[in-house]
C-alpha positions, 0 to 999 in steps of 0.5 A: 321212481325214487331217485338214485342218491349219488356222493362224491369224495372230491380231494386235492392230490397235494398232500396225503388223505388227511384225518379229516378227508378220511371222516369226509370219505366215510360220511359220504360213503355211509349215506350212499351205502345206506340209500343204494346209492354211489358214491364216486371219487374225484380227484381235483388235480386243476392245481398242476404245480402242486398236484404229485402222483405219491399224494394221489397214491396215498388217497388211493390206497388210503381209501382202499385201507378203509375199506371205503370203495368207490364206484366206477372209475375215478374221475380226473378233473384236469381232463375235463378243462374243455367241458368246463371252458364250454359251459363258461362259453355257455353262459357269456353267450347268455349274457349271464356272465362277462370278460373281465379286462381288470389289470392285476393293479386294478384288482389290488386297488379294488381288494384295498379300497374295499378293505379299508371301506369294510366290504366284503365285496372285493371286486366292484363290477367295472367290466360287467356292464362294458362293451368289450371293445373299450378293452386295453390293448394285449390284456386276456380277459377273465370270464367272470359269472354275472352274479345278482346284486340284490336279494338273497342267497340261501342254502338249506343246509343238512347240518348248518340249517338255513344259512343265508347271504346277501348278493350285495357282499358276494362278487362276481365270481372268475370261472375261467381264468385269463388263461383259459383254465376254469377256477376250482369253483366253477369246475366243482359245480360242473363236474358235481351236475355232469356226475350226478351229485345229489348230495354234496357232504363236506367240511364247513370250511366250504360253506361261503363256496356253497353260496357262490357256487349255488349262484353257478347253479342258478345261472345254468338253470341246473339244480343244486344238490342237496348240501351238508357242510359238516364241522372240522375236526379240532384238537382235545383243546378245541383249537384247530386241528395241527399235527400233534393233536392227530392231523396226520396222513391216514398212512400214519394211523396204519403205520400206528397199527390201527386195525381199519375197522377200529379207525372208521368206528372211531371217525363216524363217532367223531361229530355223528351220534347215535344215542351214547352207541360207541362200537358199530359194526359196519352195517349197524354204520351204514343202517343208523348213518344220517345227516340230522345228527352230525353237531354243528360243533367241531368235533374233538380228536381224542388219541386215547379213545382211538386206543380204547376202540382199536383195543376193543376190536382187537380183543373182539378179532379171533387169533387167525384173523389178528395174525392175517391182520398183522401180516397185512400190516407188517410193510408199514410197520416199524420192524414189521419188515424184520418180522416178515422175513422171518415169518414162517410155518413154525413162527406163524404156530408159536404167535397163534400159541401166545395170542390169547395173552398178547391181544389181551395187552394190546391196543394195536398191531404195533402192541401185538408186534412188540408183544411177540418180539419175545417168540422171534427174538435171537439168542442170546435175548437182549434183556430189558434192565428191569429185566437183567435186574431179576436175573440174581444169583439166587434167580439163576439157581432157580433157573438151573434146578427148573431146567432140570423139572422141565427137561423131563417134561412129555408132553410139553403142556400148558398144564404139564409146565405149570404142575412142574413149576407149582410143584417146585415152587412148594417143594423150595417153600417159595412163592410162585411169583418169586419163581415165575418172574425170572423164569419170565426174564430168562424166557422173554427178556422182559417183566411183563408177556402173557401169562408164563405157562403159555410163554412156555407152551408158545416158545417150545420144550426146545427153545424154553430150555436153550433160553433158559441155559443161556441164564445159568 
């Protein structure tokens, strides 16, 4: 019987779900979905100082706005102390592993030595093979693993291919401090064989914690998952990742209005190739999602193709499904609140109205929330200056006698308002853009909205005339 494929997201609650945990959370999520596996979230919150609850709920709801659902409950690593103490127990009373009395002077003097002597090996093994009666008076120990000093050390890894270490330059690595607390090292590989992991898919700034950790593995007879260290995500520049390149919260992208969909078509693009394929449904992501073609190069973050995808499923979304979209959306949204308080019945209709023309112009929820300002704008409108601009004289004339063609108006239409504004246009012998454009200022405040007739339509008979006596 083939065996059940289990993932693991594993963050550290000490800031919020970054960009580059959220293509981790995806690659992992991806890979289980696609082989009926699971894959479970852990939170590693060892780091008690450092660990808050808003990090924890930002990585919650983050991952839930994805859409990348876990399975079972999440599991807190802290709460397993007393299990990783015993497996550390475990291996002292085996002999694969040791107490360590080394003073914190000792320790720097070792760190200096080696240093300056061009190892890599920073602790030299003095307690490794003492008897612990020779220990200094009121010194806790350390438990350190009893790592092999000759041969080799290798992963086979997914996406770095065969990598390959000398025992000779790892140390002898602390799994539980003098405190009785375990190291992140040794709890990680604890908590990955106690939950099942069969393949550990994460950033290759862990690959040197792969080896070390695979020494843990050895010791304990336990066998080593499947691992894929997948590269960073770095700048357009090609330096690291900072936050004006993108390495923000995935809070920050929902508060850009990016639809979730589009951000995950974005992050699974980002270092994974499926022929030049750029737009995948979600189960075309979980059918064609494999190790084999993630790149071993850091992949390059690139704000106007994340516009360019958001654009396109915005586009691709129906009226109904943007405007629940939106509505979703509007907490985390710069004004969103202000539109949500006056989001009734009548508004919902006029936003349903100008859809078609508004998700043509946008790239997010924010362009779509800018582009329907115009329908839930007070009177009198607050007028852009190229605006005010076109608001002449001569353009409030116009906007006099077309308050008179449009008042007569029934039905109120989109093909009723453009016959009437055609016909005055050629009846004055003007161009239809010399019309429409102040007309569109009157109406909207502004020099660009979707087309003017579906303005007309959108904002009522009522409104559209009130709008426009405000002007003359």
């Amino acid at each position: 019987m083939a065996e059940t494929i289990v993932t693991r997201f594993a963050p550290s609650p000490t800031g919020f779900l970054h960009i580059g945990g959220a293509r981790t959370a995806l690659f992992n999520w991806l890979y289980a979905r696609a082989r009926g596996g699971k894959m479970l979230l852990r939170i590693e919150d060892t780091d008690r100082e450092r660990s808050t609850q808003a990090a924890l709920d930002a990585i919650l709801d983050g991952l839930s706005w994805l859409g990348l659902n876990w399975d079972g409950d999440v599991i807190y690593q802290f709460s397993r102390a007393d299990r990783h103490r015993e497996v550390a127990e475990e291996l002292l009373a085996k002999g694969l592993a040791y107490r360590c009395y080394a003073s914190p002077e000792e320790l720097t003097q070792m760190r200096e030595a080696a240093r300056s002597a061009g190892r890599a090996k920073l602790y030299d093994g003095r307690w490794r093979d003492r008897d612990p009666s020779e220990a200094p008076p009121g010194v806790k120990p350390v438990i350190r693993l009893k790592a092999p000093v000759t041969g080799e050390t290798v992963i086979e890894d997914k996406v770095q291919g065969r990598v390959v270490w000398k025992n000779e330059d790892l140390d002898d690595l602390v799994l539980l401090r003098s405190d009785g607390t375990p190291t992140y090292m040794h709890a990680v590989v604890v908590d990955d064989h106690d939950m099942g992991v069969t393949h550990i898919i994460r950033g290759d700034d862990h690959l040197t914690n792969g080896a070390r950790q695979k020494q843990i593995y050895d010791a304990l007879g336990w066998t080593v998952p499947v691992m894929a260290h997948i590269p960073l995500i770095h700048g357009p520049d090609g330096s690291k990742l900072s936050k004006r390149h993108g390495a923000l919260g995935v809070d920050a992208y929902r508060g850009m209005g990016y639809l979730p969909q589009a951000l995950r078509n974005y992050l699974v693009r980002l270092g994974w190739a499926h022929g030049d394929q750029e737009i995948f449904s979600t189960e075309e992501m979980i059918a064609a999602f494999d190790l084999p073609q993630i790149g071993r190069s850091p992949a390059r973050f690139d704000f106007a193709k994340l516009e360019n995808i958001s654009g396109h499923y915005i586009r691709a979304s129906s009226d109904e499904d943007l405007l629940a979209e939106l509505e979703k959306a509007l907490p985390y949204l710069a004004d969103g609140p202000v539109l949500a308080a006056k989001l009734n019945p009548d508004l919902r209709r006029k936003i349903l109205l100008a859809m078609p023309g508004l998700k043509e112009r946008a790239k997010s929820l924010v362009d779509l929330l800018e582009g329907s300002r115009f329908l839930w704008a007070s009177r009198p409108l607050t007028m852009e200056e190229k605006a005010k601009a076109l608001l002449t004289p001569e353009a409030r004339v116009i906007i006099g006698s077309l308050i008179t063609d449009l008042s007569a108006l029934n039905p109120w239409d989109a093909t009723t308002t453009e016959t009437a504004v055609r016909a005055y246009a050629e009846r004055t012998q003007a161009k239809l853009g010399s019309v429409a454009q102040p007309l569109r200022a009157a109406l909207t405040g502004r020099t660009t909205s979707p087309g003017i007739f579906e303005v007309l339509v959108a904002l009522g008979k009522d409104e559209s005339i009130a709008r426009l006596r405000d002007q003359v």
